[in-house]
N, C-alpha and C positions, 0 to 999 in steps of 0.2 A: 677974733673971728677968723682972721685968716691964717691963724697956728693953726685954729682948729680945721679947715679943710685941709690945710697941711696935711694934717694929722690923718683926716678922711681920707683921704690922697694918698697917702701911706698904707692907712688901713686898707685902702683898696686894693691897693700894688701888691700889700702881701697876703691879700686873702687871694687875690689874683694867682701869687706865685704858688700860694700855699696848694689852692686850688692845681693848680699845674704840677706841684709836686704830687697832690695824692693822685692826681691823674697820671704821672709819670711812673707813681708806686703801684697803683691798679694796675698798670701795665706792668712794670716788672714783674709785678703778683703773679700775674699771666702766662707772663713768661715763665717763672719760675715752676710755677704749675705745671705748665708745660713742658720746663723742663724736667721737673720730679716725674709728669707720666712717660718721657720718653726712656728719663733713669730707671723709672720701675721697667719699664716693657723690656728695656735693657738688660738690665738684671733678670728679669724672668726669661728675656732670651738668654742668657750666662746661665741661669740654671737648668734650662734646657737643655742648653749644649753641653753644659757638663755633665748633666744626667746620661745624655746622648752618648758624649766623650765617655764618662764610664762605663755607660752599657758597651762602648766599641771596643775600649779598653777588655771589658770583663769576657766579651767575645773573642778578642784577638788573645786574652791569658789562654780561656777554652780552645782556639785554633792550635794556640803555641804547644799545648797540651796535649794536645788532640795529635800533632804531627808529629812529637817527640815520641811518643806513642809506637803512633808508626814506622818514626825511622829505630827504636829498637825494636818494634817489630822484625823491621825491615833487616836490621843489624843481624838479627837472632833466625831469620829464615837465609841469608845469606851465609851464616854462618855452617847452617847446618846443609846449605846446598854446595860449599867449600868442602864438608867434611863427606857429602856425598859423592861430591869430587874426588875427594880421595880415595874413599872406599871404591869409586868405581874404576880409577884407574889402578888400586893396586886389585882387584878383582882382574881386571886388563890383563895385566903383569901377569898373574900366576895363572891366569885362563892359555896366554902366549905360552908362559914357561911349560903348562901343560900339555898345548897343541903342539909347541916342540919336541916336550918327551915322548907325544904320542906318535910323532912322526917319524922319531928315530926306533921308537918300538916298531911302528910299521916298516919300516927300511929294514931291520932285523929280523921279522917276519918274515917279511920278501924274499930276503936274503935265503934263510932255512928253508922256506920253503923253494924257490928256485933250486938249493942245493940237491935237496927231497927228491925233487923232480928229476933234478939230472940224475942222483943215485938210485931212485927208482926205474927210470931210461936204460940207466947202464945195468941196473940187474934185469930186467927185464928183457937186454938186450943181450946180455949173458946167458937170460935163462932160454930163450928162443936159441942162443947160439948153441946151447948144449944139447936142447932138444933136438936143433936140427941136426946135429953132431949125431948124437943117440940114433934119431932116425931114418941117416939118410942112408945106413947100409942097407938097412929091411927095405926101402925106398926104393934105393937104386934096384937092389934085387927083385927086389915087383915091377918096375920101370921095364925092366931086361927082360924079365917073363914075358911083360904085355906088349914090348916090341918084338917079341922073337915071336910070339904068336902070330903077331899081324904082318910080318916078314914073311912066316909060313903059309899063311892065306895069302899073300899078294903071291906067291909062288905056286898055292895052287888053282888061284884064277887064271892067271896067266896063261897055265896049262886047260884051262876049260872055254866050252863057249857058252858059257851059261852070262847072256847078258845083265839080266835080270839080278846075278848074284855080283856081279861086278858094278854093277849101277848103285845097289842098294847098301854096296860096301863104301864105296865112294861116297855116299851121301849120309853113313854115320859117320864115318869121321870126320868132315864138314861139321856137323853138328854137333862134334865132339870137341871142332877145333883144332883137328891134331893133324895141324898143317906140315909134319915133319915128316910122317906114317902118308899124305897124301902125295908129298913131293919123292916118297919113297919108290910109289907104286907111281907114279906116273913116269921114271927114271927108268923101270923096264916097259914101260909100253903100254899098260894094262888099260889109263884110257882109252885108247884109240881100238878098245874091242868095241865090236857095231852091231847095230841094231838093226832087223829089217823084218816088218809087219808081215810083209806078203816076198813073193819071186819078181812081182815088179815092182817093189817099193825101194826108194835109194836107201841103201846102208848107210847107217851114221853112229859116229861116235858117243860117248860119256858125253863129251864135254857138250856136240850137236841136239843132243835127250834133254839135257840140263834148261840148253835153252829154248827150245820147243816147248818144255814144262813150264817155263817161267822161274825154277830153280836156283835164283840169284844169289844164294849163298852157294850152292855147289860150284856156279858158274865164278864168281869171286877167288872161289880155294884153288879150282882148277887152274885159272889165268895167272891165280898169284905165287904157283908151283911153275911156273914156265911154261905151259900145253899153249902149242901156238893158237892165238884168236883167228887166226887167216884160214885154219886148216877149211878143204875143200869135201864135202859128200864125194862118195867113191865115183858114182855116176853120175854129176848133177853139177858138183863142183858150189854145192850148196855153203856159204859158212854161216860161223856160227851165229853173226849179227841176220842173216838172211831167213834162216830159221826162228831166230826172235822177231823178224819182222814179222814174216807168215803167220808166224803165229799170236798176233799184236800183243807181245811181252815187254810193255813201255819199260820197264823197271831194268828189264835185262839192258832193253838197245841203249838204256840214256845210260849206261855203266862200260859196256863194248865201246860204244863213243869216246866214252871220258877215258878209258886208257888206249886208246888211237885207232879204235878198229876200222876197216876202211870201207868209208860208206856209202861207196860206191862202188862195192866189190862185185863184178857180174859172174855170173854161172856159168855153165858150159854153152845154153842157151840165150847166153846176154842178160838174165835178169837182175836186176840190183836189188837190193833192200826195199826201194821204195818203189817199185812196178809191183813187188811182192804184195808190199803193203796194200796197195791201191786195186789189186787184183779181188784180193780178199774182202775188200770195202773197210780197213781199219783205218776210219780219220783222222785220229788222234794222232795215231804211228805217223800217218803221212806226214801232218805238218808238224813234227819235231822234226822231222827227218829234215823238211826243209828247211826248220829254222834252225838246225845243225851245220846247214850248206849241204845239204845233199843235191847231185842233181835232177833237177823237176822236170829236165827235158830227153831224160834217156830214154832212149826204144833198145826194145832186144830185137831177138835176130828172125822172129816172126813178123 
C-alpha cells in the first residue's frame, strides 16, 4: 500500500513535471512561432529590400548609362568645340596675315598715290610756270599799255580843272584796286585838285569829297598812298575827319581815328570834329567821338 502511493507520488511528480514540460513546450511553441513570424516578416523585409536594392541597383546601372552617355556626349561636343577652336584661330591667323597684306597694300597705295600728287603738283606747277612764261610778255606788254595810259590821263588832269573828272578817276581805280596807278597820281598832286559849289563855299580836296561822301574805300586808297589826313580846307582849315564828322560819316571817322587822325583838330574858327558833330545834331558821331577821347568840353572862337 504504501509502494503503491509511492508510486501515486511519483505518478504525480511526473505528470506534474510532464505537465510543466508541455507547458514549458507550449511556450517554446510560442516562442518559436514567434520566432518563424518574426523570420518571415524578416525575410519579406530581405525581400523587399533586395527587390528595393535591385530596383536601386537597376537605377543607378540606368544613371550610370544615362551619364556615360553624356559625358561622350560631352567628350564628342568638346571635341568638336576644340576643333572650332582651331578653325577659328587659324581663320584668325590668315584673316591677321590678310589685314597685314592689306595694310601694306595700302601703304603702297599711299605711297603711289602721294607720289601721283607730288608729280601731278610739279607738272602742274611746270605747266602754270610755262604758261606764265608763254604769257607774261603779251602781259607785261598790256601792263605797259594800260599804265602808260593812266600815266597819260594823270598828266592831263593835272593840267585841267575839271574836278568831277579827277574825283571820278580817283574812285575807279579804288575800285579797281590799283593802288600803284593811285599813289602814281597822288605823287604829282592831282588829289589836292578842289572843289567849290558856289564863290562862298570853302574849296576842298579829293581826299575832303571822299569824306563828306562817306567814300571809305577812296578815303582808305588815298591815306594808304601817303595824302596827308591832317590836310586843312583852303578857307576854313576844315580836315578830313572834320568833314566826316559834319557830315556823320561813322564809317569814315572810326577809320581816320584808327590810323591817328587828330581828333581834336580845330578849324580856322576853333571848330573840332565834335562841335561839328553836335552842331549838325549827329548823336551817334558825338558819342564815339567821345568814347574815342575826344574833347567834350571844347568851345570855339564864337
Amino acid at each position: 500500500m504504501r509502494e503503491l502511493q509511492d508510486r501515486e507520488g511519483k505518478l504525480k511528480q511526473t505528470n506534474e513535471e510532464n505537465n510543466k514540460l508541455k507547458k514549458d513546450l507550449q511556450d517554446r511553441e510560442g516562442k518559436l512561432k514567434q520566432i518563424n513570424d518574426e523570420n518571415n516578416k524578416l525575410k519579406r523585409d530581405l525581400q523587399e529590400r533586395e527587390g528595393k536594392l535591385k530596383q536601386t541597383y537597376d537605377e543607378n546601372s540606368k544613371l550610370k548609362k544615362d551619364l556615360q552617355e553624356k559625358e561622350r556626349k560631352l567628350n564628342q561636343i568638346n571635341d568638336e568645340n576644340n576643333k572650332l577652336k582651331k578653325d577659328l584661330q587659324d581663320r584668325e591667323r590668315k584673316l591677321k596675315q590678310t589685314n597685314d597684306e592689306n595694310n601694306v597694300l595700302k601703304r603702297d597705295i599711299q605711297d603711289k598715290e602721294r607720289k601721283l600728287k607730288q608729280t601731278n603738283e610739279e607738272n602742274n606747277r611746270s605747266r602754270r610756270d610755262l604758261q606764265d612764261k608763254e604769257s607774261k610778255t603779251g602781259k607785261n606788254d598790256e601792263v605797259n599799255s594800260f599804265e602808260k595810259k593812266i600815266l597819260s590821263q594823270i598828266s592831263e588832269l593835272n593840267n585841267s580843272n575839271d574836278f568831277q573828272r579827277v574825283y571820278r578817276f580817283f574812285n575807279d581805280l579804288s575800285s579797281q584796286g590799283n593802288q600803284k596807278m593811285i599813289s602814281k597820281a597822288c605823287e604829282v598832286g592831282l588829289w589836292k585838285k578842289t572843289f567849290q559849289k558856289s564863290v562862298v563855299d570853302d574849296p576842298r580836296n579829293v581826299l575832303h569829297v571822299a569824306c563828306e561822301e562817306g567814300n571809305l574805300r577812296l578815303v582808305k586808297s588815298l591815306i594808304e598812298c601817303c595824302c596827308d589826313k591832317e590836310i586843312g580846307s583852303i578857307n576854313s582849315g576844315f580836315t578830313p575827319l572834320s568833314y566826316a564828322s559834319e557830315y556823320s560819316r561813322l564809317d569814315v571817322i572810326k577809320y581816320l581815328v584808327s590810323v591817328g587822325a587828330d581828333i581834336d583838330a580845330k578849324s580856322d574858327n576853333g571848330k573840332t570834329p565834335i562841335i561839328l558833330a553836335s552842331e549838325k545834331g549827329h548823336l551817334e558821331v558825338v558819342k564815339y567821338l567821345i568814347s574815342a577821347g575826344a574833347n567834350k568840353e571844347a568851345r570855339d572862337k564864337f
